[in-house]
C-alpha positions, -999 to 999 in steps of 0.1 A, spaced: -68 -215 -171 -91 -187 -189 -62 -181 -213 -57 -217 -224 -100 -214 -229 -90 -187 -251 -63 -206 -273 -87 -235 -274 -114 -213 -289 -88 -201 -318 -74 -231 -327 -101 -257 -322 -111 -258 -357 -80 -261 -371 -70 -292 -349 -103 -305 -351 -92 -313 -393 -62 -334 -384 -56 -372 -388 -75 -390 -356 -85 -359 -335 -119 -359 -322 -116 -330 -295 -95 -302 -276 -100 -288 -246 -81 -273 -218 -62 -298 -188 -28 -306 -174 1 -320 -192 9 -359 -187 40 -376 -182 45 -408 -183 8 -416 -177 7 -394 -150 -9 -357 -145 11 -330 -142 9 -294 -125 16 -277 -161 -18 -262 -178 -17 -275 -217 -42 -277 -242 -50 -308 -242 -61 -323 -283 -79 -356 -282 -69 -384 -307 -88 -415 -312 -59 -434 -314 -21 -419 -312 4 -426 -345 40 -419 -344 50 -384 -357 64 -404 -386 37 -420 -398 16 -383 -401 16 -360 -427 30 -327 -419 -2 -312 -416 -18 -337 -392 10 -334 -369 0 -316 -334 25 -285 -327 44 -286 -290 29 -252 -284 -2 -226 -290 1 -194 -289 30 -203 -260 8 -227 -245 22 -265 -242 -2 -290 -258 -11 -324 -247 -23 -357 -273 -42 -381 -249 -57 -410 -266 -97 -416 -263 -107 -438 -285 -137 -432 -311 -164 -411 -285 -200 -424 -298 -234 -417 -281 -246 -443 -253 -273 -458 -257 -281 -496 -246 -268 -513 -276 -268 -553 -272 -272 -577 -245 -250 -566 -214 -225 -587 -210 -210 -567 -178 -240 -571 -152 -250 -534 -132 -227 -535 -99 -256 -523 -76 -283 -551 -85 -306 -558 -114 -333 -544 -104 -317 -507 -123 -330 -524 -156 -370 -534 -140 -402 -512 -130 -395 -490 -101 -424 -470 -85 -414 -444 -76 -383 -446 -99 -349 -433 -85 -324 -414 -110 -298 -440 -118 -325 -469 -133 -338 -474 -167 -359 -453 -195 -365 -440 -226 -386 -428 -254 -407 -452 -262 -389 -460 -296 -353 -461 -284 -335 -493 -264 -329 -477 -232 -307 -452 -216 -307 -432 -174 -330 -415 -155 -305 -390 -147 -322 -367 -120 -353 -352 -107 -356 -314 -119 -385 -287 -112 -398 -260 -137 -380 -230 -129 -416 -212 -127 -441 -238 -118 -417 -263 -98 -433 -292 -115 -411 -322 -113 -395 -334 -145 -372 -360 -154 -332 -348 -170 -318 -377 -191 -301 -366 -229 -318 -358 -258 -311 -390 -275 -324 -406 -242 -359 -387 -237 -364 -375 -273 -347 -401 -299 -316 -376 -312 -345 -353 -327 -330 -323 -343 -365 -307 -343 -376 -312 -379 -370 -350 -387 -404 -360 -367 -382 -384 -345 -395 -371 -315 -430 -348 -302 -435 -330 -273 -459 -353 -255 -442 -386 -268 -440 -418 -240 -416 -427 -217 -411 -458 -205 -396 -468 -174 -377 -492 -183 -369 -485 -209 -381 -506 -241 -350 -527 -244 -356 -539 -209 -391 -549 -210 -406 -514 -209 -441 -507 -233 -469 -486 -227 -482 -495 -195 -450 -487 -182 -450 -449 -189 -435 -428 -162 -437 -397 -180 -446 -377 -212 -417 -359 -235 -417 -319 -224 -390 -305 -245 -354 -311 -255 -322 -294 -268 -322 -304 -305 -293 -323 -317 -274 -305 -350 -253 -328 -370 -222 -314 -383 -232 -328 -421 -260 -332 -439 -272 -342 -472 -267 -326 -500 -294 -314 -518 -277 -296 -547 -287 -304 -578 -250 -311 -596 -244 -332 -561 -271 -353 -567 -263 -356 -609 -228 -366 -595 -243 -392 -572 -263 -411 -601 -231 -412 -620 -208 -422 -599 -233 -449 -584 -241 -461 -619 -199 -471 -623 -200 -484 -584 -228 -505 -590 -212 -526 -619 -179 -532 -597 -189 -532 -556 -224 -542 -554 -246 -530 -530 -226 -500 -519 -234 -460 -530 -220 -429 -535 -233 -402 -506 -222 -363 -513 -225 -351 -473 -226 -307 -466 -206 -294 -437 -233 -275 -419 -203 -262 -393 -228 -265 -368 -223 -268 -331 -239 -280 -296 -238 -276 -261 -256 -302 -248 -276 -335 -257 -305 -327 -232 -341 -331 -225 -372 -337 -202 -398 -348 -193 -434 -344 -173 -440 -372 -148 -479 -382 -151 -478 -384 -114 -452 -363 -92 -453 -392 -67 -438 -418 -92 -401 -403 -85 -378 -397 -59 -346 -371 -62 -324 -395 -42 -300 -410 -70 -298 -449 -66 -266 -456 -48 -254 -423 -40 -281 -405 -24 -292 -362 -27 -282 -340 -48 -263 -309 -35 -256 -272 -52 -240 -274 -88 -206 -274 -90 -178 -261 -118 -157 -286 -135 -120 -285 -130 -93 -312 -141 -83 -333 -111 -119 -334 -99 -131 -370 -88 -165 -378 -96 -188 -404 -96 -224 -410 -114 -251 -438 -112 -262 -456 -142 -287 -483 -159 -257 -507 -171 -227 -503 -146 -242 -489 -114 -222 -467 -92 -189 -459 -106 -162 -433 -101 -137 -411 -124 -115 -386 -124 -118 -353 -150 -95 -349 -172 -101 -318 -199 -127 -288 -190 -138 -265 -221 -138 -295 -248 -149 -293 -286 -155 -327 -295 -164 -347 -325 -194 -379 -314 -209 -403 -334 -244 -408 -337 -248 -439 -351 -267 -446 -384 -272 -404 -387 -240 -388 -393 -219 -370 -363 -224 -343 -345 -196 -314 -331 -203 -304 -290 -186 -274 -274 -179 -267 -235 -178 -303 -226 -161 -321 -194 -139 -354 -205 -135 -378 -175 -116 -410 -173 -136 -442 -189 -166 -444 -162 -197 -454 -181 -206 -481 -210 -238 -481 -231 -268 -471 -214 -254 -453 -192 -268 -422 -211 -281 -397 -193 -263 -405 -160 -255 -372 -137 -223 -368 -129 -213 -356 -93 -186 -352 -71 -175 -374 -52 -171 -356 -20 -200 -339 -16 -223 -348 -45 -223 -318 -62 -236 -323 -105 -209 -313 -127 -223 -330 -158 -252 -347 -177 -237 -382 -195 -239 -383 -232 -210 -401 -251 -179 -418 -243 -159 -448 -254 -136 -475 -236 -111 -448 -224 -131 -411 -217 -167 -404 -210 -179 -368 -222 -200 -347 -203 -226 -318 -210 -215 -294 -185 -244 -291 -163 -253 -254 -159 -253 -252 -202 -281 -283 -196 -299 -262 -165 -295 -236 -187 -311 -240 -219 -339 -264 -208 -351 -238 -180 -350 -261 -147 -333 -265 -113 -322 -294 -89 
């Protein structure tokens, strides 16, 4: 599939600016809701439109550079944090969203000023082999960028997290360091923006109440992963052994067709199937804008808020494939796990 990467990597832009896209990666071709054997490059929609109803310009070409395409629907993909009561309970037992000492990966944490989110796995310095926890970014380090103050190396975690009962005598472990988060806009600061802003808010005022005017900047910035870790205060207060599914074994490449499975806060054990290797994708981060990830795995719907942070293995053999960051009720997107091994400097 390396020349389907390659196609993706040219034209990903460019399909990333049509109507309802929100990624493109590299999978097989389906057919009547079923996979194929033909390679395509597959372009995500958040919800498919008949050709008619599109602009010219929005519509997605049969072929790439002689490479079929694919439009699979996947809904709006938007961080996962615990949001709201859970309505669905966990399938394993309760007890993921309560103290746990020593904590397995699969049960409740945070920052100490998010809801709650996974204890993905237990991880080791690469040079000191001091144990840390993996969970995302947004998870461990409250979607810090590394200049809004939203997060500190040293910062609390609680286990559980806060929006499970979790406060300060429940810190497992302190904040190490984390992958900041670059959103693909930002505000903008320049001075005939802002004159344009005061205007046009002046006129909006007098006929919609209570709304504004906002001139966002492209920054055209990208990520890998949505990643971070941190420092247990006492090794002894975690375990490796993910809650339902057991150890860990050697890291494994993505490949479409690959059944996986992953252990989570909110829905336990579940099990998916990947569907697109190489992805661009577009992910909402809430109140703070969006943000654009590259190299990411999308799976079949397999995760619901707070399940953040969940590693995702095989389902053979347990090999981690990816680190859980975003998804909606149709796809789950992964960080692919050596980028997150990677670029925070640890091993299983």
């Amino acid at each position: 599939m390396e020349h389907l990467h390659n196609v993706v990597s040219r034209h990903a832009r460019r399909l990333m600016a049509k109507a309802n896209v929100v990624g493109v990666g590299v999978g097989y071709k389906e057919t009547g809701g079923r996979q194929t054997d033909t390679e395509a490059v597959v372009v995500l929609v958040s919800r498919k439109v008949h050709p008619s109803r599109l602009r010219r310009a929005d519509l997605v070409p049969k072929s790439l550079s002689e490479a079929k395409t694919d439009v699979v629907e996947v809904g709006e993909l938007r961080l996962l944090p615990a949001l709201g009561p859970i309505e669905v309970p966990a399938l394993d037992e309760p007890s993921r969203r309560v103290r746990r000492r020593p904590a397995e990966p699969g049960v409740s944490l945070g920052h100490y000023q998010i809801t709650a989110g996974t204890f993905g796995a237990l991880v080791y310095e690469r040079d000191t082999r001091a144990p840390m926890i993996l969970s995302n970014n947004h998870v461990l380090a409250n979607l810090s960028d590394g200049r809004d103050g939203r997060a500190k190396p040293g910062d609390p975690v609680y286990q559980p997290g806060r929006y499970d009962g979790g406060g300060v005598n429940d810190t497992i472990a302190h904040l190490e360091r984390y992958v900041p988060i670059v959103r693909a806009t930002t505000e903008d600061t320049c001075p005939i923006a802002r004159r344009a802003e005061r205007v046009g808010n002046l006129l909006l005022c007098a006929a919609f109440p209570g709304r504004e005017i906002r001139f966002l900047r492209k920054t055209g910035a990208e990520n890998r992963v949505d990643a971070a870790v941190a420092a247990l205060i006492r090794p002894e207060d975690a375990v490796p052994e993910i809650l339902g599914i057991g150890p860990v074994g050697e890291v494994a490449e993505p490949r479409p067709g690959m059944k996986v499975v992953k252990s989570g806060r909110t829905t336990g054990v579940t099990r998916g199937e990947v569907q697109v290797i190489g992805a661009t994708v577009r992910v909402g981060l809430g109140e703070v804008g969006v943000a654009v990830f590259t190299d990411q795995v999308v799976t079949t719907a397999m995760a619901q808020p707070g399940d953040s942070g969940s590693l995702v293995l095989t389902e053979e053999d347990h090999r981690p494939v990816g680190l859980l960051c975003a998804g909606s009720s149709m796809a789950t997107v992964l960080n692919r796990i050596s980028n997150v091994l990677e670029l925070l400097r640890v091993t299983f």
